[in-house]
C-alpha positions as CSV (number, residue, x, y, z in Angstrom):
1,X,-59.5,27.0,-77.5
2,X,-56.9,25.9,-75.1
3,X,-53.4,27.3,-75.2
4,X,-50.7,25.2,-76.1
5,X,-48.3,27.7,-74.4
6,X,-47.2,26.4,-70.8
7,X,-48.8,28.8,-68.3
8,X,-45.5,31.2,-67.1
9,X,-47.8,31.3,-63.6
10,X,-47.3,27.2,-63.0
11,X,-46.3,27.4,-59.4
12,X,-42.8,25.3,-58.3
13,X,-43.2,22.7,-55.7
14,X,-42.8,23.8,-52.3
15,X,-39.0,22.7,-50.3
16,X,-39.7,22.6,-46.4
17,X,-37.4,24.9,-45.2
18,X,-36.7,21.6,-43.1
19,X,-35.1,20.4,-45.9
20,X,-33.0,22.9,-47.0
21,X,-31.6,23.5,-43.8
22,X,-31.4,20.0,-42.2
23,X,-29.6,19.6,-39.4
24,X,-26.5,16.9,-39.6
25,X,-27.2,15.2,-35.9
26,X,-25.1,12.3,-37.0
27,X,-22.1,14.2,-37.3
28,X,-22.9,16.4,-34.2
29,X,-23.4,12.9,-32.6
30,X,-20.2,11.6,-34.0
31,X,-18.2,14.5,-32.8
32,X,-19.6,14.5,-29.5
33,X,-18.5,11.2,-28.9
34,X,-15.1,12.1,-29.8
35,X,-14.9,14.6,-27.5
36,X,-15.8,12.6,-25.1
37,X,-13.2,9.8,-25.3
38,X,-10.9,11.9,-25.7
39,X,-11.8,13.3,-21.9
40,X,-11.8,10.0,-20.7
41,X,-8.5,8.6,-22.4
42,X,-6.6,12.1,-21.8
43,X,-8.4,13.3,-19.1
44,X,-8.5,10.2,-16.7
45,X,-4.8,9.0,-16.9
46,X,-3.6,12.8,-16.4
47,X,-5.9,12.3,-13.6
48,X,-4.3,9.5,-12.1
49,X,-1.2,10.8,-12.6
50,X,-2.1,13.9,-10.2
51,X,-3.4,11.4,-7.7
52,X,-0.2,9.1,-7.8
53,X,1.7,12.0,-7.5
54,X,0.0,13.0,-4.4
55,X,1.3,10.1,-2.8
56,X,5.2,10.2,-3.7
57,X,7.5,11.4,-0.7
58,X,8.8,14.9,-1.6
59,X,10.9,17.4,0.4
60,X,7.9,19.4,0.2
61,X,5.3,16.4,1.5
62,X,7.5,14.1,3.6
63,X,4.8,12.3,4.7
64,X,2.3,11.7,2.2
65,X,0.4,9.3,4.1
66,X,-1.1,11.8,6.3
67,X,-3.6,12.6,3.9
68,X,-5.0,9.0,3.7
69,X,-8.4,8.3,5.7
70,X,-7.6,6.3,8.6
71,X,-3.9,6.2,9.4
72,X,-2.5,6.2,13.1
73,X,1.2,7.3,13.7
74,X,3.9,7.0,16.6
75,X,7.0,8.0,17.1
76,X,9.3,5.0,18.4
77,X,13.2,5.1,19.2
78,X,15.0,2.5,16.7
79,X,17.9,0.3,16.9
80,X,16.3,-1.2,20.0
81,X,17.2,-4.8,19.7
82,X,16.4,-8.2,21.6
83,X,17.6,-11.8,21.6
84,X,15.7,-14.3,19.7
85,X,14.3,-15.7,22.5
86,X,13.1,-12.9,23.8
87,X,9.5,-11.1,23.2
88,X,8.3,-7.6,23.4
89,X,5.0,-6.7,25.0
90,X,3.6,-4.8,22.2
91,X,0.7,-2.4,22.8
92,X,-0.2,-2.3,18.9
93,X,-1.5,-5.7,17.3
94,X,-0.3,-6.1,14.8
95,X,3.0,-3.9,16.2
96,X,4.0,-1.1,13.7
97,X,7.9,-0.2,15.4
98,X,9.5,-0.1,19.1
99,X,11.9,-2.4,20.4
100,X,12.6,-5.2,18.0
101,X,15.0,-8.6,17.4
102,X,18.0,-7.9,15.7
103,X,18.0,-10.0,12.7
104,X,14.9,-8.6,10.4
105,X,12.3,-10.5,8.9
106,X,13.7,-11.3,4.8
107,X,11.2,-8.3,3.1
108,X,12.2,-8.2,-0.2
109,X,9.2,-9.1,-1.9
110,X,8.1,-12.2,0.3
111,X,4.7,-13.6,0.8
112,X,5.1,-15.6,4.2
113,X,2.4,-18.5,4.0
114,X,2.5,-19.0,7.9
115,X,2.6,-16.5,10.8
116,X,6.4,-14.8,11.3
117,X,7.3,-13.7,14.8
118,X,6.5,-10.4,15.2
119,X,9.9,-8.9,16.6
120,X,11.5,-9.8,13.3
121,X,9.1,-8.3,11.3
122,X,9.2,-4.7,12.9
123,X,12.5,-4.6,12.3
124,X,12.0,-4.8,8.2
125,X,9.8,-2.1,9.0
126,X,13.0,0.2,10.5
127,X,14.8,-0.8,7.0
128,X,12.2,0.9,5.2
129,X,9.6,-1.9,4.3
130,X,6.2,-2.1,4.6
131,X,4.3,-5.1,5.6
132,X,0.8,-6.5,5.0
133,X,-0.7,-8.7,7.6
134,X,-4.0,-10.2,7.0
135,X,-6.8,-12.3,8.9
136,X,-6.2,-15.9,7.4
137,X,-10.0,-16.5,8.4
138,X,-11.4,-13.8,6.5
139,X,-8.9,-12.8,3.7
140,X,-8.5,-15.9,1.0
141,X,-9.4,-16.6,-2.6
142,X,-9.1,-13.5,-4.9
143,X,-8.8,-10.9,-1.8
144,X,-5.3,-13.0,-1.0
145,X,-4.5,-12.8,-4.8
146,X,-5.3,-9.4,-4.8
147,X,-3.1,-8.5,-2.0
148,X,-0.3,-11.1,-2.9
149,X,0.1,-9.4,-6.3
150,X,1.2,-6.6,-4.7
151,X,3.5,-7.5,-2.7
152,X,5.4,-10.7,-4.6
153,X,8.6,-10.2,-6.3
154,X,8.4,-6.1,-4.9
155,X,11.4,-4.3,-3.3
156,X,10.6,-4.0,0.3
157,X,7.3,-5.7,0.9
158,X,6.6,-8.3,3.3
159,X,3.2,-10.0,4.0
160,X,2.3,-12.3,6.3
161,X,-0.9,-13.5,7.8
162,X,-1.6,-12.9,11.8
163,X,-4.0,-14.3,13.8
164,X,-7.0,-12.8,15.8
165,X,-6.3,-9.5,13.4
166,X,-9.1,-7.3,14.4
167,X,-9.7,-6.5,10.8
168,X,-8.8,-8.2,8.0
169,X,-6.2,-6.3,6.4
170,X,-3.2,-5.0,8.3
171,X,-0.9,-1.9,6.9
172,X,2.1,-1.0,9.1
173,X,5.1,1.0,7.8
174,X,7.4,1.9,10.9
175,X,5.3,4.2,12.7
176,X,2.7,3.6,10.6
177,X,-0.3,1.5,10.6
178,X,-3.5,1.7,8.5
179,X,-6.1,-0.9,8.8
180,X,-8.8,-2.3,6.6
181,X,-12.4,-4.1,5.4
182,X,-11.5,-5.1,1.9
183,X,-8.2,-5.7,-0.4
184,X,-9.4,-3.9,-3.4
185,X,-9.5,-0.4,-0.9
186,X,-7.6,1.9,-2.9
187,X,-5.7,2.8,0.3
188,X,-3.7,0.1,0.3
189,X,-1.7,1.3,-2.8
190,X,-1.5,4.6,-1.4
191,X,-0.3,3.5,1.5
192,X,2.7,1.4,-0.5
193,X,3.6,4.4,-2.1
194,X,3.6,7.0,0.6
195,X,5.9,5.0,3.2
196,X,7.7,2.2,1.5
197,X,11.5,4.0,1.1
198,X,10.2,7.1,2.4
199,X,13.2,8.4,3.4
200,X,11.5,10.9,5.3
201,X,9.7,8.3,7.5
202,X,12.0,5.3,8.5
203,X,15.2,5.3,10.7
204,X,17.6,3.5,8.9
205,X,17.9,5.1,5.5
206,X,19.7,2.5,3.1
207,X,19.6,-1.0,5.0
208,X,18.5,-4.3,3.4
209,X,15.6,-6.3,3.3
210,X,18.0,-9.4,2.5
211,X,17.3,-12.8,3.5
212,X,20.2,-13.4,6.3
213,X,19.9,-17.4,6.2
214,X,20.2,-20.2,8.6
215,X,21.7,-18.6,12.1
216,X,20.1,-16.0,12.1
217,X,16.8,-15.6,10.1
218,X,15.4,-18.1,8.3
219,X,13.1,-16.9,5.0
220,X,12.6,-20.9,4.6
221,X,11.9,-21.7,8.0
222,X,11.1,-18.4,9.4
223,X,10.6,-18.2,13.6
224,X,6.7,-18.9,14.0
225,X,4.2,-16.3,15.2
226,X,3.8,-16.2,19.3
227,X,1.4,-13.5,20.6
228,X,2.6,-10.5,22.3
229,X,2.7,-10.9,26.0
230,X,0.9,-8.7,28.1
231,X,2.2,-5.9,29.9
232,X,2.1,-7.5,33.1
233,X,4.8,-9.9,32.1
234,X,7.6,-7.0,31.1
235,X,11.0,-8.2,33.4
236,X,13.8,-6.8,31.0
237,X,14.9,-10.0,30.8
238,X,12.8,-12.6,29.0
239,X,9.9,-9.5,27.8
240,X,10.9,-6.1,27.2
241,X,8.3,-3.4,26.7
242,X,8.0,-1.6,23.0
243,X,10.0,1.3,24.5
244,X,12.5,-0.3,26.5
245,X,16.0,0.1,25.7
246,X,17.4,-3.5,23.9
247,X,19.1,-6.1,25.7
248,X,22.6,-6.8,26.4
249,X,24.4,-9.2,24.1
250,X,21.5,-8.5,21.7
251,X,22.5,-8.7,17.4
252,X,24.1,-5.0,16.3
253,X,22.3,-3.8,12.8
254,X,25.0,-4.0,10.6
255,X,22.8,-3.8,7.6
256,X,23.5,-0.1,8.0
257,X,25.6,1.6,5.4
258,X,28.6,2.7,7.5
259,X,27.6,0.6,10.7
């Protein structure tokens, strides 16, 4: 006859030790993913703060631009000045300092939407500026936005296009000059922050980039890009050479704190 007792031997069900011991992936997962946005929204700005930082003029790195890819440098004697209808015979195209006219190019900021003569703009370089030229045949559209957002409305900055460039973006600080394929190059903004106001780099340490006016230089009807002579044509009296000394009668910088 059958028990009615339950049998004291009835086995449990078996528990996967799987079970009992699962692993919580999700929140592994979810922590992970922290960890890693935190990296990329801590990590990367510190990041681009060291880089910037690289490129800011220092007593200890005067010349920051030395470490960017591709940058040629001269050494040029400044306060050199001609008369406006003079020309120099530049060696450099487009010229990055030397002997220059004596009223400088308005720099503050300005996008030029023609070709400036050349002699007025390397003197806003010996005030500290720094000037983008570009090739008008192969820089337009959202490369020119690109660039002109960096130089509109900005503290000494000058752009300009210039004919027959050799590549389509021009860089020139004064004796500096960096040239380039494409206007998102990262370069460019190094460049801009190395040697614009680098006290360290350009000769006349606290003169303006001030438009000057009618008379003298016009920002509304600026003198009109001519092409450097050749060397050939240097007289010292209508073309001087980039090292020449500047011509009688020619304008005095006065722009100069002190001068």
């Amino acid at each position: 006859m059958a028990s009615g007792k339950t049998s004291k031997n009835k086995r449990k069900p078996n528990v996967s030790a799987v079970n009992q011991r699962q692993t919580p992936w999700l929140m592994i997962g979810g922590i992970a993913l922290v960890v890693v946005l935190a990296a990329v929204f801590i990590g990367y700005p510190l990041l681009q703060r060291n880089e910037n930082r690289a490129f800011v003029p220092s007593d200890d790195n005067r010349d920051p631009s030395l470490a960017i890819p591709g940058v040629v440098t001269q050494q040029y004697e400044a306060g050199q000045h001609i008369l406006p209808n003079q020309q120099v015979a530049y060696t450099n195209s487009p010229p990055f300092g030397g002997t220059h006219d004596g009223y400088w190019a308005a720099c503050g900021g300005v996008v030029y939407p023609n070709a400036v003569r050349s002699e007025n703009l390397v003197h806003s370089l010996e005030h500290g500026a720094v000037w983008i030229a570009y090739d008008p045949a192969r820089i337009n559209g959202a490369a020119l936005d690109t660039l002109t957002a960096k130089v509109d409305g900005q503290p000494y900055t000058v752009m300009s296009p210039y004919p027959g460039l050799d590549q389509p973006i021009a860089l020139q600080s004064w004796g500096h000059q960096l040239k380039l394929a494409s206007a998102d190059d990262e370069r460019i903004d190094q460049f801009i922050r190395s040697l614009r106001l680098n006290r360290f780099t350009y000769p006349e340490v606290g003169a303006s980039c001030d438009a000057l006016g009618p008379g003298a230089f016009d920002q509304d009807n600026p003198p009109p890009f001519v092409p450097a002579p050749p060397q050939s044509a240097v007289n010292r009296q209508t073309v001087f050479g980039e090292r020449d000394a500047g011509a009688q009668g020619a304008q005095q910088d006065g722009a100069v704190p002190g001068q």
